[in-house]
C-alpha positions as CSV (number, residue, x, y, z in Angstrom):
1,X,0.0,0.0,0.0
2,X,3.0,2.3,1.2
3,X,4.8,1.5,-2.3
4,X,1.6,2.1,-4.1
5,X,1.1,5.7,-2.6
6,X,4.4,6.9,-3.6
7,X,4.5,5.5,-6.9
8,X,0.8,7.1,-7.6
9,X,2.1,10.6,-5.9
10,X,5.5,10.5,-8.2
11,X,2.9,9.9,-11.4
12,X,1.1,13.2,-10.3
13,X,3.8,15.5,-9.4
14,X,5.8,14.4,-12.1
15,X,6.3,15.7,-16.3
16,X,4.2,13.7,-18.6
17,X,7.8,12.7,-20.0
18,X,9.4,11.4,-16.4
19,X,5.9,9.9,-15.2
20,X,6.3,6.2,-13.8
21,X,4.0,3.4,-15.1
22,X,1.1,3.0,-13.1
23,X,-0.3,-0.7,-13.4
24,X,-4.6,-0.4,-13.0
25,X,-4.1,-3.6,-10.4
26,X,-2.1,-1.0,-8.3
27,X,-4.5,1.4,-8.4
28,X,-7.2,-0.2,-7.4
29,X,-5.7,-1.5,-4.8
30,X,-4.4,2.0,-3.6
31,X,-8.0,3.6,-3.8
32,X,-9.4,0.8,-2.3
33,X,-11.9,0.2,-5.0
34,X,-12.0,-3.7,-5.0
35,X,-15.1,-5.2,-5.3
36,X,-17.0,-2.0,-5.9
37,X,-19.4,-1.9,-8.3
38,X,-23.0,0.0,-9.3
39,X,-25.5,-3.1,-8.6
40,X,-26.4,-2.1,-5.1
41,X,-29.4,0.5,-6.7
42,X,-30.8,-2.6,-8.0
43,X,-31.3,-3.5,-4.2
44,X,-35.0,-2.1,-3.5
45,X,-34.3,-1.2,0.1
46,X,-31.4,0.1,-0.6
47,X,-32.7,2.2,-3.5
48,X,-35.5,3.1,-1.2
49,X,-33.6,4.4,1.4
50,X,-30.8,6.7,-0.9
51,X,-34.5,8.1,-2.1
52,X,-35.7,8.4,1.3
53,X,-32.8,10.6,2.5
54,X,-31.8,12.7,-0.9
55,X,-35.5,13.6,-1.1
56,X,-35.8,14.8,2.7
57,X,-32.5,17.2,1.8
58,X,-34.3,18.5,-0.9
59,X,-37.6,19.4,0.5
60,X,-35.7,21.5,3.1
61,X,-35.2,25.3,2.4
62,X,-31.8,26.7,3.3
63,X,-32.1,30.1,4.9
64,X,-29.3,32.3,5.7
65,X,-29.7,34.4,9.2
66,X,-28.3,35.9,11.4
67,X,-28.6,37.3,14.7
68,X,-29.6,40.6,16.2
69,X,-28.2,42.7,18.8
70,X,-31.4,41.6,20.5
71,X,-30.7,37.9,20.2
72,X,-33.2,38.1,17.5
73,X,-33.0,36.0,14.4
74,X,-32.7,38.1,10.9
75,X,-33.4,36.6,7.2
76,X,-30.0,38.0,5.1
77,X,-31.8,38.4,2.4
78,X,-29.5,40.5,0.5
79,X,-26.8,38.2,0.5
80,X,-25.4,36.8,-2.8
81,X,-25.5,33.2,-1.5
82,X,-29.2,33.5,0.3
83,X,-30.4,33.3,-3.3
84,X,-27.8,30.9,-4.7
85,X,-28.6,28.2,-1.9
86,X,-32.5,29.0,-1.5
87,X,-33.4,28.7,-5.3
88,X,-30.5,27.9,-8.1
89,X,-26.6,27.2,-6.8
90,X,-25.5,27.7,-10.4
91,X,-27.4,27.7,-14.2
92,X,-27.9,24.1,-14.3
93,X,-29.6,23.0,-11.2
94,X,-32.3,24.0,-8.4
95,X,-31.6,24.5,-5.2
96,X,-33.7,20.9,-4.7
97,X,-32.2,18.7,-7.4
98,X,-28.7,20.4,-6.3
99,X,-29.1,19.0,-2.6
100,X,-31.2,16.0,-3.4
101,X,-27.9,14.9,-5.7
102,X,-25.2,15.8,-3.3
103,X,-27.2,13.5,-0.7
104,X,-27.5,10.7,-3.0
105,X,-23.7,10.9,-3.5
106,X,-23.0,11.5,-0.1
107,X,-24.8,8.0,1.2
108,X,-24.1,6.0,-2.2
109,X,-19.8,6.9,-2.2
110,X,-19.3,8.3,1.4
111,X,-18.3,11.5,0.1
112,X,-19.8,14.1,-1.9
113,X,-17.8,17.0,-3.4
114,X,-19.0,20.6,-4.7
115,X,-16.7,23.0,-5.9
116,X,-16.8,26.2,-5.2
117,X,-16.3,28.0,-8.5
118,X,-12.9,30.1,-8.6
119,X,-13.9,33.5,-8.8
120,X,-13.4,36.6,-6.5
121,X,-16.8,37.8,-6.2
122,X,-19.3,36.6,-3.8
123,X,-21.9,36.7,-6.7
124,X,-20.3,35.5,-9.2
125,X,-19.7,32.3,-7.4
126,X,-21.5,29.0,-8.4
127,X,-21.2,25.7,-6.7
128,X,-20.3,22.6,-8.6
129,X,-21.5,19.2,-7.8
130,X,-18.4,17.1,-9.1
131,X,-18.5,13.0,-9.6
132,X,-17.5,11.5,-6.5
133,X,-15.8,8.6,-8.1
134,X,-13.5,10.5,-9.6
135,X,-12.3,12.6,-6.8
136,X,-9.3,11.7,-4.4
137,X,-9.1,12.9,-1.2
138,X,-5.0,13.7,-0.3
139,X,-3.3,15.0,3.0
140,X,-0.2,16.6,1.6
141,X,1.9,16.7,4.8
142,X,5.1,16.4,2.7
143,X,4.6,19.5,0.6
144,X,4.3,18.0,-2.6
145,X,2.0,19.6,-4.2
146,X,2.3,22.9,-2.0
147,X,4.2,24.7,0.0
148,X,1.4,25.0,2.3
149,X,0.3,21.4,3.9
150,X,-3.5,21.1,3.2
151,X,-6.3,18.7,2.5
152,X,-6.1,18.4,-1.4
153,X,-9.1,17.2,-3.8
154,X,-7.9,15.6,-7.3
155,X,-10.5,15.9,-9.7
156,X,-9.6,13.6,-12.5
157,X,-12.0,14.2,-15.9
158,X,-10.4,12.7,-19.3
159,X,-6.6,13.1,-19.6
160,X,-7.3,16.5,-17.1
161,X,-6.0,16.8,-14.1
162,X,-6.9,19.7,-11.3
163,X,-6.2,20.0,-7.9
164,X,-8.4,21.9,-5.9
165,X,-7.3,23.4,-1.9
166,X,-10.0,22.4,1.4
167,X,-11.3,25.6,0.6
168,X,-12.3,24.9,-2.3
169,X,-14.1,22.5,-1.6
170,X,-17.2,22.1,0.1
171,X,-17.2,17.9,1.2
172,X,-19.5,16.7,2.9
173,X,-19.0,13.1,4.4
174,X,-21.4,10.1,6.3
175,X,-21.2,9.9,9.8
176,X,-18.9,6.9,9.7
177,X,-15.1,7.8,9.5
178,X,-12.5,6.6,10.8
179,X,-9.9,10.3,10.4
180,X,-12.7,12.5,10.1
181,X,-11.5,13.5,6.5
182,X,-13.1,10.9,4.0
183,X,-16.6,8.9,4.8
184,X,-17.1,5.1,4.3
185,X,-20.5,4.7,2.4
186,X,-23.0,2.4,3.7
187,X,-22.4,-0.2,0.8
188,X,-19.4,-0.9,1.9
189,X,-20.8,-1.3,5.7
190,X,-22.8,-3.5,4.4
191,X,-21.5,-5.2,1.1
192,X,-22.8,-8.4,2.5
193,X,-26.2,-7.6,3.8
194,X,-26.6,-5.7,0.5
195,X,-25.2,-8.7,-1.8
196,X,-27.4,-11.4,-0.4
197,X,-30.6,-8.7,-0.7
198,X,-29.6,-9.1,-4.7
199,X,-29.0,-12.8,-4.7
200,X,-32.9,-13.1,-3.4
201,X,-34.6,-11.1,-5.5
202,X,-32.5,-12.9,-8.6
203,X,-33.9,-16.1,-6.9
204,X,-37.6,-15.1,-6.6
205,X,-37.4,-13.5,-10.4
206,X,-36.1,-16.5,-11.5
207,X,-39.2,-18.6,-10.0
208,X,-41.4,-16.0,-11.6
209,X,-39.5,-16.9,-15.1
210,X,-40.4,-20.6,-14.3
211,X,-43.6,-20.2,-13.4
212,X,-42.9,-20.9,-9.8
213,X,-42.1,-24.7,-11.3
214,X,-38.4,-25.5,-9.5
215,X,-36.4,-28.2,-10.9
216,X,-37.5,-31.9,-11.0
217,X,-36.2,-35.3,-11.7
218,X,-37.4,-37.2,-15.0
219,X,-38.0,-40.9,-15.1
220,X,-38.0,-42.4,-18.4
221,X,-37.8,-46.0,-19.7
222,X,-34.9,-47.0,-22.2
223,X,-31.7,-45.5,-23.3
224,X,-31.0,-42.1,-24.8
225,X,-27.7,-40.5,-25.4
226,X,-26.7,-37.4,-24.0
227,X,-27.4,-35.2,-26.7
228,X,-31.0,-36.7,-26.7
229,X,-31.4,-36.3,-23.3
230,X,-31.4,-32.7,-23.4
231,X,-33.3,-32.3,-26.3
232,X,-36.2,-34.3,-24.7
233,X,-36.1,-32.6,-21.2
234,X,-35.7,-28.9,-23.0
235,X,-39.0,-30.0,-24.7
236,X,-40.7,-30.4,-21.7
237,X,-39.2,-27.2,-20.4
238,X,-41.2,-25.5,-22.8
239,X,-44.6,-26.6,-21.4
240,X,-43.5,-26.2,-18.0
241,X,-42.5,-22.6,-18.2
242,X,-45.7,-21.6,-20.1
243,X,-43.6,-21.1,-23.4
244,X,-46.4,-23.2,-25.4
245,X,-48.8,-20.8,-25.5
246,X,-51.9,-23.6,-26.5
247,X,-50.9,-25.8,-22.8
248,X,-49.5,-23.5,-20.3
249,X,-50.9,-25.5,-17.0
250,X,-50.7,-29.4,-18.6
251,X,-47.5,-30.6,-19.1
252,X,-47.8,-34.0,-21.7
253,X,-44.8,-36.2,-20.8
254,X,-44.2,-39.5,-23.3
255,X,-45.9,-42.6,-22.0
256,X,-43.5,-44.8,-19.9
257,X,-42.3,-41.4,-17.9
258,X,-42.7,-39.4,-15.0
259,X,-41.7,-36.3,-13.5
260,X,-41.4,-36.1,-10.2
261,X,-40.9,-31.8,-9.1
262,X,-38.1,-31.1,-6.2
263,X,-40.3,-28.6,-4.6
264,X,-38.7,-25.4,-3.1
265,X,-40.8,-23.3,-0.3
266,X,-40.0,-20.3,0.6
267,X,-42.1,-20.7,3.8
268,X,-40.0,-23.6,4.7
269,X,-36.8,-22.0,4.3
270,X,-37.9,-18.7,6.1
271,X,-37.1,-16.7,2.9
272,X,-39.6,-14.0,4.0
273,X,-38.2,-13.3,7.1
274,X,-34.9,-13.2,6.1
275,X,-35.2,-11.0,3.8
276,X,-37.1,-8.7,5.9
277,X,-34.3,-8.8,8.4
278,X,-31.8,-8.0,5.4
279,X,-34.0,-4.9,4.7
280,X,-34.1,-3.8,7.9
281,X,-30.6,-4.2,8.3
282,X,-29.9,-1.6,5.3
283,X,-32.5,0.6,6.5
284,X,-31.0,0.8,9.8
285,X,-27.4,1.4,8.6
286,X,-29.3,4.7,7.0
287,X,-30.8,5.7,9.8
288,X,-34.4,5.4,8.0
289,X,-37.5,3.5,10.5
290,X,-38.9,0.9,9.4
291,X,-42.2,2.8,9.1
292,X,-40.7,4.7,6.1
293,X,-39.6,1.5,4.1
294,X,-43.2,0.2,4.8
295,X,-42.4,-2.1,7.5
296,X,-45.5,-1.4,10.0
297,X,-45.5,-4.8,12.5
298,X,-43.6,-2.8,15.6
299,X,-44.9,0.6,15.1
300,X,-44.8,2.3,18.2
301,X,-45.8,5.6,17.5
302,X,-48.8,7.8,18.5
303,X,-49.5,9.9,15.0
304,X,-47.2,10.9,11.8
305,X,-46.4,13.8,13.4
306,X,-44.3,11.7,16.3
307,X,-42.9,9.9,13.1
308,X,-41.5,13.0,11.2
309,X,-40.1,14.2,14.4
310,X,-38.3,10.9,15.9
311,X,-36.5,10.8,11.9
312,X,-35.8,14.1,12.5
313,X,-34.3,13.8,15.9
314,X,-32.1,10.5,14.9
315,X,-31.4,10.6,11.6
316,X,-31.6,14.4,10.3
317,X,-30.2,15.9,13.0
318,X,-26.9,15.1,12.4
319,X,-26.8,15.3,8.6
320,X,-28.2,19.0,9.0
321,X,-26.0,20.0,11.2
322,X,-22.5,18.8,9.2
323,X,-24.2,20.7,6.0
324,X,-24.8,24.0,8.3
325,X,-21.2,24.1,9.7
326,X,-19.4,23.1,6.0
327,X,-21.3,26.1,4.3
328,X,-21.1,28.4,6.9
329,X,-17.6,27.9,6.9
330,X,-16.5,27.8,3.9
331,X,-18.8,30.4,1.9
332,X,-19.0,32.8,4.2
333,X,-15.7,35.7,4.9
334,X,-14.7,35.4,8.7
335,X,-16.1,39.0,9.2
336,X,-19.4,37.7,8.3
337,X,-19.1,35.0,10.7
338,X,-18.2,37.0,13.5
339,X,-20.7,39.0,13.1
340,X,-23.3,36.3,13.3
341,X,-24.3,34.9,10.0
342,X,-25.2,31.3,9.1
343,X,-27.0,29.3,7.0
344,X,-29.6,27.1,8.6
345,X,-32.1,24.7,7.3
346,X,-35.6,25.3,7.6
347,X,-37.1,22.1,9.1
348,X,-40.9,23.2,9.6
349,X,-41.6,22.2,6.4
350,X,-41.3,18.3,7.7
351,X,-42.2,19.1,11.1
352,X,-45.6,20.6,10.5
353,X,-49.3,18.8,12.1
354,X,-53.0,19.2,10.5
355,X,-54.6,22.4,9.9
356,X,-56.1,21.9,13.6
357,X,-52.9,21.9,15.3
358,X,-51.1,24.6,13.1
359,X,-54.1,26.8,13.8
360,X,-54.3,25.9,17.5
361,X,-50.3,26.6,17.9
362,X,-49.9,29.5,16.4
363,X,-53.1,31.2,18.1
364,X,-50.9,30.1,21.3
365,X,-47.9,31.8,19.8
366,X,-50.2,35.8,19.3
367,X,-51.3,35.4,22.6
368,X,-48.6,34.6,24.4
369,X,-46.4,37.5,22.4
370,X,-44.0,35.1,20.6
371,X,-45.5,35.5,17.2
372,X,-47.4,38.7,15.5
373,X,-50.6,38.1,13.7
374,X,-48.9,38.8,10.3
375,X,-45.6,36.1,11.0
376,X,-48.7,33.6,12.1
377,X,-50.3,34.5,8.6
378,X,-47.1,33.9,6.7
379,X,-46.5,30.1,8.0
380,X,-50.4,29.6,6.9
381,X,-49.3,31.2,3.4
382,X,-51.5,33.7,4.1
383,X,-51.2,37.5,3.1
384,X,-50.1,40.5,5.7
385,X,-52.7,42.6,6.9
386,X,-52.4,45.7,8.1
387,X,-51.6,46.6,11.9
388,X,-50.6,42.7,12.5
389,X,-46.9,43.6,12.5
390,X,-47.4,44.4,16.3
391,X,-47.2,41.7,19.3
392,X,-50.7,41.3,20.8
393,X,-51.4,39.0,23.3
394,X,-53.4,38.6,26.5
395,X,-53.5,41.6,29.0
396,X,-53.8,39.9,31.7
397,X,-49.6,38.8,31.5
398,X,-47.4,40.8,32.9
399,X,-43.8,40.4,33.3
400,X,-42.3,38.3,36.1
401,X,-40.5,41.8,38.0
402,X,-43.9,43.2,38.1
403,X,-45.6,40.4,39.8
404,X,-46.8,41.7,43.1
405,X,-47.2,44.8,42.6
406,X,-51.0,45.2,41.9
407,X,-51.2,43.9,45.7
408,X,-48.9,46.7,46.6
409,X,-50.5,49.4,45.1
410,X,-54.1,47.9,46.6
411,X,-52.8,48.1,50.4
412,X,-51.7,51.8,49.6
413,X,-55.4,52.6,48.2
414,X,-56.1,51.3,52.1
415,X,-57.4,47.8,50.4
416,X,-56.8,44.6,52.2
417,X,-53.8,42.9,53.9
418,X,-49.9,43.4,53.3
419,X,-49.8,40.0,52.6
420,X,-52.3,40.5,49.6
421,X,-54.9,38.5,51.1
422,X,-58.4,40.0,51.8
């Protein structure tokens, strides 16, 4: 492995002219790619759950706030990247498509990269999703390809090279690493799990290709050669598997024979429950319930609202969070930082109840001063009315320094006790 990495970081620092052979065995060894391959989307959990997770990024709208001198939270609306992020990251792709693909790399190869385009202008920036599979990850800690020791990105496209610094770079990695630099994708956690998923559903689509007829042993009487033999068995194939079209349930075998089927069932084996335990095992390495991959024998919970929030809670969470830090820190200037700026996802959108409860909620909110009557209108899509930009709310709160008072000013009136009571 050692010999591999400085052979492959001579080939890259090195003149076209001086470059040493690089055998493809010794690559793949040295990017670890053995035994990697694409046929893991054809697993329907597995599918299910990339879908699950890419789709829940994308729903999400990505605000960028900040926070008053009050400790109140401000939409930077003015800001180059609050538009970027919130509707189009560059010309090609919405802001939902954008996110929903840099999830679906992110779980599929354990890394997703987007470049930052190289420009010196905060608005004229775009961000790039690039191919994870052809980006390598390198610590240069010998100064090889800088003076300056950094996290390097080699993006690899044709015959081009380019080598992009950390900053880049925004990556964004799953939670399972071992340096805290690169991700390991769930397929490789669970290559196995995954594999033998496939090698069912092959087995069940080939019963379905047989007409659920497994194999069977055939008695005849006499001698036939070997050639014959298989010409009279595929005959009978053709009946069994519905390929005659005029007898697809009768199978007419010569007199003097029988066929005796080798019976396979899947109850026997416990095919069912295995496979349900392989899917749950995928879905768990995800972080997605069971609920979600329609798996509803142990549901525990009250309402789909208590579902949103405990996927939320254990799976979301974290992802949200390592998205939030990455593009705070990297897109923003460490000014803006300092003065409070950060991008933050809007989870509401997943979080929301019925009508009832959004109603009965935000009425709370008005009255007890945390909402006005024209920020209640907005989360109901509703239009601002005039005179609802002030906080209302019951009169009969006051604040918690003022309590006792009224009794005080009552005793000096020449009302009742000094201990307030009557």
């Amino acid at each position: 492995m050692f010999n591999n990495f400085k052979k492959v970081i001579k080939s890259l620092t090195t003149s076209s002219t001086e470059k040493e052979t690089i055998t493809l065995e010794q690559l793949i060894d040295f990017l670890n790619l053995n035994g990697v391959s694409e046929k893991e989307l054809s697993e329907a959990t597995y599918f299910a759950c990339l879908k699950i997770l890419s789709e829940s990024l994308g729903k999400l709208p990505l605000k960028l706030v900040s926070t008053s001198d009050k400790n109140g939270v401000v939409e930077q609306k003015e800001h180059p990247f609050y538009a970027k992020l919130r509707f189009r990251p560059n010309r090609f792709t919405t802001s939902t498509d954008f996110f929903a693909a840099v999830e679906m790399n992110r779980n599929h190869y354990g890394n997703s990269y987007v470049w930052i385009t190289n420009k010196k202008k905060q608005e004229d920036q775009e961000l790039i999703l690039l191919p994870s599979e052809s980006v390598e990850v390198w610590y240069d800690d010998g100064k090889i390809l800088s003076d300056i020791p950094d996290v390097y990105y080699i993006y690899r496209v044709g015959t081009h090279r380019y080598v992009f610094s950390s900053e880049e770079i925004l990556h964004f990695k799953t939670s399972s690493s071992f340096d805290g630099i690169k991700g390991l994708s769930v397929r490789e956690q669970l290559k196995a799990t995954i594999t033998g998923g496939q090698k069912s559903q092959e087995m069940v689509n080939k019963l379905i290709e047989s007409g659920f007829t497994a194999k069977a042993v055939l008695q005849y009487t006499g001698n036939l050669n070997e050639d014959s033999a298989k010409k009279f068995t595929a005959n009978l194939e053709k009946y069994a598997t519905g390929e005659v079209d005029a007898l697809k349930s009768i199978i007419p075998i010569p007199l003097g024979s029988k066929l005796d089927p080798l019976n396979i069932k899947l109850g026997d084996n416990e095919f069912m429950e295995i496979k349900k335990y392989n899917a749950l095992q995928i879905a768990s390495a995800f972080g997605i319930k069971p609920n979600q991959i329609n798996d509803y024998s142990k549901s525990s919970y009250a309402s789909a609202e208590a579902q949103q929030l405990a996927f939320y809670v254990d799976t979301l969470l974290f992802i949200l969070k390592q998205y939030e830090e990455e593009l705070t820190y990297k897109l923003l200037t460490d000014a803006e930082i300092k003065r409070g700026l950060k991008f933050k996802f809007n989870v509401s959108v997943i979080l929301r109840a019925d009508l009832k409860t959004q109603i009965e909620s935000l009425s709370k909110g008005v009255a007890n001063f945390i909402y006005t009557p024209n920020e209640a209108r907005a989360y109901l899509d509703l239009e601002a009315k005039a005179g609802g930009d002030k906080l209302i709310g019951n009169g009969a709160m006051i604040p918690a320094e003022l309590v006792g008072t009224q009794y005080q000013q009552k005793n000096a009136n020449g009302g009742g006790d000094t201990d307030g009571q009557e």
